[in-house]
N, C-alpha and C positions, 0 to 999 in steps of 0.2 A: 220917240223911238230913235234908236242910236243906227247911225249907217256903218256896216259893215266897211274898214278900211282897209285891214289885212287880213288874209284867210290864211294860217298857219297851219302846220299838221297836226296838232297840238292842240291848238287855239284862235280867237278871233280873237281881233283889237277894233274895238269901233271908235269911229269919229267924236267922240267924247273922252276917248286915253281908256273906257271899262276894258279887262280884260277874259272875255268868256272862253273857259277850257269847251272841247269837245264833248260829246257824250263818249265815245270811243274809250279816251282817253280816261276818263272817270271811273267807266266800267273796267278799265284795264288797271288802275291804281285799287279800285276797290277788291277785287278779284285775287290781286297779288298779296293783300293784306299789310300795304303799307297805309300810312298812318294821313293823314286829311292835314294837314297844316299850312297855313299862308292862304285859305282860299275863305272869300266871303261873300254869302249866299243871297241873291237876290232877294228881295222882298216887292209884290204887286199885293193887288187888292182881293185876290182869291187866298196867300197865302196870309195876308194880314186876318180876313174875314176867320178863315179856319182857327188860327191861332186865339182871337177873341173866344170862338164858339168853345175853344178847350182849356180858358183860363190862363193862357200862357201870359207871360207880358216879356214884352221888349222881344228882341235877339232874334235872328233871323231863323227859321227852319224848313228853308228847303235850298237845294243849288238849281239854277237854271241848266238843263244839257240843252244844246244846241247838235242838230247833224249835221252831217257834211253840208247838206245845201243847204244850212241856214236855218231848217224849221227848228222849232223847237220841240224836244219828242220826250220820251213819256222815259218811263222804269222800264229798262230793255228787260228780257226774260232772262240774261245771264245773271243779271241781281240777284236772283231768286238761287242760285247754286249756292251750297257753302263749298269753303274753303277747309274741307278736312281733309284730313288720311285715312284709308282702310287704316284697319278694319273696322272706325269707328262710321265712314262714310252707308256701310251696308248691316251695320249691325244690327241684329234682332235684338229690340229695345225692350218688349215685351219679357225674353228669358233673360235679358243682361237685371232687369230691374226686379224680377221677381230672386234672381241667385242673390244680389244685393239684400233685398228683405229679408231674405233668411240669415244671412250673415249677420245681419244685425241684431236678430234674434228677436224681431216687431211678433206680435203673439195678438192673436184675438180677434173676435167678428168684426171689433171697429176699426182694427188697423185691414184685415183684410175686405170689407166693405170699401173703405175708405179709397184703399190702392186700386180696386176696382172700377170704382168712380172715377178718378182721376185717370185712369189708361184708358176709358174708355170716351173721356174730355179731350186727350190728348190727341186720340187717333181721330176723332170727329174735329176737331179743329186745326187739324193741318200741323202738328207739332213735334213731328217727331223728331227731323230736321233738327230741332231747335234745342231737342233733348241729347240727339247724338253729340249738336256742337258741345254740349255742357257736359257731357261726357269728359270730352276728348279737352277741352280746358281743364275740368280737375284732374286730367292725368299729369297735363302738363306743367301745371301747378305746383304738384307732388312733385312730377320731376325736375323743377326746377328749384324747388325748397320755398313756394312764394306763399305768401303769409294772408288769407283772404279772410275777412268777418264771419261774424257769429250766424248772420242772415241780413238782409235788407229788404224792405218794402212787401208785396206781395208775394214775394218768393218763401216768402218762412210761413206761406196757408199750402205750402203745395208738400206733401207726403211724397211725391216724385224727388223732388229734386233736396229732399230732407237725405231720401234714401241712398243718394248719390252724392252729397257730401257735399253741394252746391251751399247750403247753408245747414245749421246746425240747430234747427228750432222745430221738434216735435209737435208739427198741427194736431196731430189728434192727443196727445198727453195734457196741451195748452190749450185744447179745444178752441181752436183757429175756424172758421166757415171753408168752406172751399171753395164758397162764392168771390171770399176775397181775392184767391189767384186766377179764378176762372170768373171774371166777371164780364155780364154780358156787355153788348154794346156795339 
């Protein structure tokens, strides 16, 4: 166990040269959406443990925060905010994604079964958050002329984020599961 040497505002220095940022400070670089660089994340026996149980190898995945007095503490509840703008922060995801479907001109019981399923996955798992962000990135994308893939990984089962231009890969045309994007667990 390392002894606290200097208490910065910032960060600790322990009596071994390690240098631990704050939690403060983490939450406050995260939240700004600037970008993670120069920092390297502890590794103990709870995060080694998990990382075997999920096939990972090597490489660290998690950062220690520290609080003011030293404990060490958890995912504060600001984590949980995203960093968007209106109108993509409050918008009705439900009519923004069905105007999209028709734009596209998706036709038929399987596409609209399918859309069904998925908003109704969406809103039971906590997601919507996560659909505005992906929103408000392909706006930005477009606005900015950025050049992004055909699809990746489980994203190309999901008819949501087909609709929204996130990727380019017809799950119900290519007869994709929907268990692949929604997988339990």
């Amino acid at each position: 166990m390392s002894i606290v040497l200097i208490d910065l505002k910032d960060r600790i220095i322990t009596d071994d040269g390690t240098v631990v940022v704050k939690h403060d400070f983490l939450v406050k670089k995260a939240l700004s959406g600037e970008a993670f660089t120069n920092y390297i994340a502890v590794e103990d026996k709870d995060i080694s443990l998990y990382n075997r149980r999920k096939g990972m190898k090597g490489g660290k995945h998690s950062i220690e925060l520290w609080e003011d007095d030293g404990e060490i503490a958890g995912v504060p509840e600001s984590c949980y905010d995203w960093n968007i703008p209106e109108p993509y922060y409050s918008m009705d995801i439900e009519d923004y994604i069905i105007t999209k479907f028709e734009e596209k001109g998706l036709q038929g019981d399987e596409y609209e079964d399918r859309l069904s399923q998925e908003l109704i996955e969406i809103d039971k798992r906590d997601m919507i958050m996560f659909i505005r962000c992906a929103i408000y990135m392909v706006d930005v994308f477009r606005k900015k002329k950025v050049v992004w893939g055909v699809g990746r990984g489980s994203s190309c089962a999901s008819l949501v984020l087909y609709i929204l231009d996130v990727n380019r890969v017809d799950p119900v045309k290519y007869d994709i599961p929907i268990t692949e994007f929604f997988k339990r667990g």
